[in-house]
N, C-alpha and C positions, 0 to 999 in steps of 0.2 A: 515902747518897742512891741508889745504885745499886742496893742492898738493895729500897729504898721503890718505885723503877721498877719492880722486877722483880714485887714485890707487886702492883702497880698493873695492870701488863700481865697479873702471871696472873688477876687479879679478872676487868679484863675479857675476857678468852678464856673463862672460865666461863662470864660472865653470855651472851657471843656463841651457845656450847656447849648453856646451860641454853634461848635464844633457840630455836636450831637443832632441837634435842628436840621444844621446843613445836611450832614448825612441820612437825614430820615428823611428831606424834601426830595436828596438824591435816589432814594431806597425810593417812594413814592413815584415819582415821576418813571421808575424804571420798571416797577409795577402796570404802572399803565401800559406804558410800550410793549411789557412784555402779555398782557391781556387783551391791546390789537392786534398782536403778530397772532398769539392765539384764536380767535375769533374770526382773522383774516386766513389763516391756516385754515381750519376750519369750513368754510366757505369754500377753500379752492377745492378740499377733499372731496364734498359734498357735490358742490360744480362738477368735476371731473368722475365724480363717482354716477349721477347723477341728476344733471343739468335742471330739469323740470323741478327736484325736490331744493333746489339751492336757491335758498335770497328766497322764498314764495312772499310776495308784496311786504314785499324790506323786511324778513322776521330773521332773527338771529339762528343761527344753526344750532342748534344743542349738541352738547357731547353723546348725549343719547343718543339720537342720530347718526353723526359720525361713529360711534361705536356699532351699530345693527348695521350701516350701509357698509362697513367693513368686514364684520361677521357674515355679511350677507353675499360679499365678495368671495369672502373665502370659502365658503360654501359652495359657491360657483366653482372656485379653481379647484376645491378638493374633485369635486363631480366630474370637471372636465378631465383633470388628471386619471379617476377611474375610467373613463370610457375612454380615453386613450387607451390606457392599458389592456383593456376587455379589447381594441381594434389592434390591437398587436400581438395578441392570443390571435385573432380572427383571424390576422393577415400569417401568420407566421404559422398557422395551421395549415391554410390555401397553399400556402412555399411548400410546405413537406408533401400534403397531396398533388400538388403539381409536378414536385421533384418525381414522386411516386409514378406518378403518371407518365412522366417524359422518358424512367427509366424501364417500363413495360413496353411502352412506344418503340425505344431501341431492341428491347428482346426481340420483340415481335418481328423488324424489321430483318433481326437478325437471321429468326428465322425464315422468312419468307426468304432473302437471298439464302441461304440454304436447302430450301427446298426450288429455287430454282435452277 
């Protein structure tokens, strides 16, 4: 009877074993796919961010890369964002001395019809 146990627990420690396998071929295989999507990511960022520095005669994009071309990015939008702001001071200045302007223009008129 002890014998039949001992059968019994090593069956199933295989089948747990042969279970374990499976799921590690499955971890593996999903590893991969998820290291093309990576790499294929990668690429499109690099492309899109780019074009000339992406794929250069079939070389792998690095993360390093893709992290500067993004840094690099936002650099740019931080910049453009301030020089907008600095042209909306500009333009929003030009409004008040125009405003200023247009309303001396009416004095003026006012008075001229008045002194005519």
């Amino acid at each position: 009877q002890a014998e039949e146990e001992l059968k019994e627990g090593c069956a199933r420690q295989a089948l747990q074993l042969q279970e374990m396998g499976r799921r590690e071929s499955l971890l593996r295989a999903d590893a991969g796919r998820a290291k093309e999507q990576l790499e294929s990511f990668k690429t499109r960022v690099m492309r899109a961010c780019s074009p000339a520095a992406a794929g250069v005669a079939g070389k792998a994009v690095t993360e390093q890369q893709v992290i500067e071309k993004v840094r690099q990015i936002s650099d740019e939008k931080q910049q453009s964002l301030e020089r907008e702001k600095c042209l909306q001071e500009e333009l929003s200045s030009r409004l008040s001395k125009e405003e200023e302007v247009s309303a001396n223009v009416e004095v003026l008129k006012e008075s001229l019809r008045e002194l005519q």
